[in-house]
N, C-alpha and C positions, 0 to 999 in steps of 0.2 A: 800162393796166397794161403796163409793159413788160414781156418777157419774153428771160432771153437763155438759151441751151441750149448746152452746154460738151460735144462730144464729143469723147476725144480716146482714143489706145493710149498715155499715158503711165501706169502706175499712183501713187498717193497714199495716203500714211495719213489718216488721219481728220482728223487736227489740220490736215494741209496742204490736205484738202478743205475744211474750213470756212473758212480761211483765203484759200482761194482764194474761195470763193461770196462772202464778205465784202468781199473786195476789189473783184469784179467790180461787187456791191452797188450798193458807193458810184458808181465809175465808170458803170454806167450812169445812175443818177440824174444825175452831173454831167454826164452826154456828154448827155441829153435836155432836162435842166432840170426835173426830174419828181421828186416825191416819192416817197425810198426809199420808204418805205409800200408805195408801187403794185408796188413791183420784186420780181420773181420770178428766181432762178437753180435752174438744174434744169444739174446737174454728173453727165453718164455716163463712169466713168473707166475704164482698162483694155481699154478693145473693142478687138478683133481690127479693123483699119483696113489698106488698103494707099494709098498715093500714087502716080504713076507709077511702080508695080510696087516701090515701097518698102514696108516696115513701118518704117521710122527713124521717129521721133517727127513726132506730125502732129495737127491737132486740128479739125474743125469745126464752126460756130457757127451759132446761129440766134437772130436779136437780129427778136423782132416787136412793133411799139409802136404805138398807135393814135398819129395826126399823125407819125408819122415822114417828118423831110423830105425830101425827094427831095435837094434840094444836098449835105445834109449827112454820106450814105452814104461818100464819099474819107473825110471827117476823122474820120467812125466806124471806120471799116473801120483806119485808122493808128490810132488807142487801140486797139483790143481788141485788132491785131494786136501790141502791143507788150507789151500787158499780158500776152497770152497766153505771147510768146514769153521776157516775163522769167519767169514765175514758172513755166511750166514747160518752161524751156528747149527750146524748139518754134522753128526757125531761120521767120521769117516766111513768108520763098514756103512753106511748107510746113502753112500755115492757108486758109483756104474759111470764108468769110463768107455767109450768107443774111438778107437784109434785109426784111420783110415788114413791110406798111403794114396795120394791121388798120384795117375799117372799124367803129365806132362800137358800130353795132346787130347787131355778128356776135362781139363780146367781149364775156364777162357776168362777172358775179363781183357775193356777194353777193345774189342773186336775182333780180339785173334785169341790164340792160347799159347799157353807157357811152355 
């Protein structure tokens, strides 16, 4: 089950939250090859954030997927960062990507695990 985690200090209304989770949705499914089904987006908007001693707009990510491939973190890390920085205008250097490879039998869901 992948999971990606959206923190950012930009604020959203409701409609443009949903619209973001939905977007991201899709795009993780396609960036893995994995059934939306399994995909999880969990969106914290408005937090107090600073960057090198900035609050300008800035957003950090945690994308953790059991099989995630090690090559394939560059070509991940340019989607989400583009995605992020279209919809909400977040200039790229200014996003932080966390990549975690979950193992198997330490992800559950459903009652058992994967």
């Amino acid at each position: 089950m992948p999971l990606l985690k959206i923190h950012t200090n930009q604020p959203l209304d409701d409609a443009a939250q949903t619209a973001l989770m939905q977007l991201a949705s899709v795009k993780v499914a396609e960036l893995l090859g994995k059934p939306e089904g399994y995909v999880m987006i969990a969106l914290d908007i408005g937090q107090p954030m600073l960057l090198a001693g900035s609050n300008a707009p800035l957003a950090y990510l945690e994308l953790k997927s059991i099989e995630l491939p090690d090559g394939a973190t560059p070509s991940l890390s340019a989607a989400l960062c583009q995605l992020i920085s279209k919809e909400l205008d977040i200039a790229q250097d200014r996003i932080y990507i966390e990549f975690t490879n979950a193992e198997r039998h330490l992800w559950g869901w459903d009652g058992h695990t994967f």
